[in-house]
N, C-alpha and C positions, 0 to 999 in steps of 0.2 A: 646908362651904359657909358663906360669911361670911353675916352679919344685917345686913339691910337696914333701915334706921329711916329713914322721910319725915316732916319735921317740916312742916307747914303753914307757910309765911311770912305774916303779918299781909300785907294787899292795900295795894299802893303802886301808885303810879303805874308806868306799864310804863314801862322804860329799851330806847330802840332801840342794839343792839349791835354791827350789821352790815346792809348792805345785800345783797342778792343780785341780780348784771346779769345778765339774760338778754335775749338779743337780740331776740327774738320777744316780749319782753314788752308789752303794750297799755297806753298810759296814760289813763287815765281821760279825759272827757270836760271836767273844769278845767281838768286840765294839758295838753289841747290846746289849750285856747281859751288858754291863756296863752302858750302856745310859738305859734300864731297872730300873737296881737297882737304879739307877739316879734321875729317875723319882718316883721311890715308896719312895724314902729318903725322897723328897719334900714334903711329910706327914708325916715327923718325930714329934714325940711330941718336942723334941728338937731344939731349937731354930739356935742353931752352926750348927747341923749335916743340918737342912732345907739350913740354908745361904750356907754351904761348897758343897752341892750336885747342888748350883743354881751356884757358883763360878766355879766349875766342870764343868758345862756344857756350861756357858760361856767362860772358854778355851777352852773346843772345838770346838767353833763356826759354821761356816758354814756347814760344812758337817754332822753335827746334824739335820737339819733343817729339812730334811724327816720324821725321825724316833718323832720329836719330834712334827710336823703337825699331824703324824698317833697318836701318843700317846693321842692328842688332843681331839680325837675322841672317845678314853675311857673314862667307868664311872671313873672319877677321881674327889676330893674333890676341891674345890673354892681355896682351899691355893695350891693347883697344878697347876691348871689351872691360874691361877694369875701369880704363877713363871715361867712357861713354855712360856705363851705368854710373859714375861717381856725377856727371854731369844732370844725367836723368832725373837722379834724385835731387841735387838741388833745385833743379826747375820745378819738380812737381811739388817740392815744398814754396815755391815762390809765387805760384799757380793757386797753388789751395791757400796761401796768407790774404792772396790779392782775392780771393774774389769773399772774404768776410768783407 
């Protein structure tokens, strides 16, 4: 049987090394009220503030995809509806590359 030796590491700041999607995952109570505001941006009269809240939410990709399904299903305006599914769909292609 080999010899196991565990050396203590001096305490560092934690390094995130991976994410884990799971579909069913709930996102906190921030990060809804931000994917919120999010989505009411996407009916800004302004042209920047529309494209920066549709850029917003395509960084944050996959684990949007709930909240942004449900939102779906509110009375929301044709220019929302338009950016949300434009965003859907690349998450769900970023979704299905990651998990080959």
């Amino acid at each position: 049987m080999l010899r196991l030796e565990i050396t203590p590491v001096p305490f560092a700041k934690p390094t995130r090394v991976g994410v884990a999607l799971h579909t069913h995952l709930e996102l906190d109570p921030t990060q809804t009220q931000t994917l919120d505001a999010l989505v009411r941006q996407l009916d800004e009269t302004s042209y920047e503030r529309r494209s920066a809240a549709t850029e917003a939410l395509e960084r944050i990709g996959p684990p949007a995809l709930a909240a942004l399904r449900a939102a779906l299903k509110q009375n929301l305006s044709q220019e929302q509806i338009r950016r949300i599914q434009e965003v859907v769909k690349q998450a769900e292609t970023v979704e299905r590359s990651s998990i080959k």
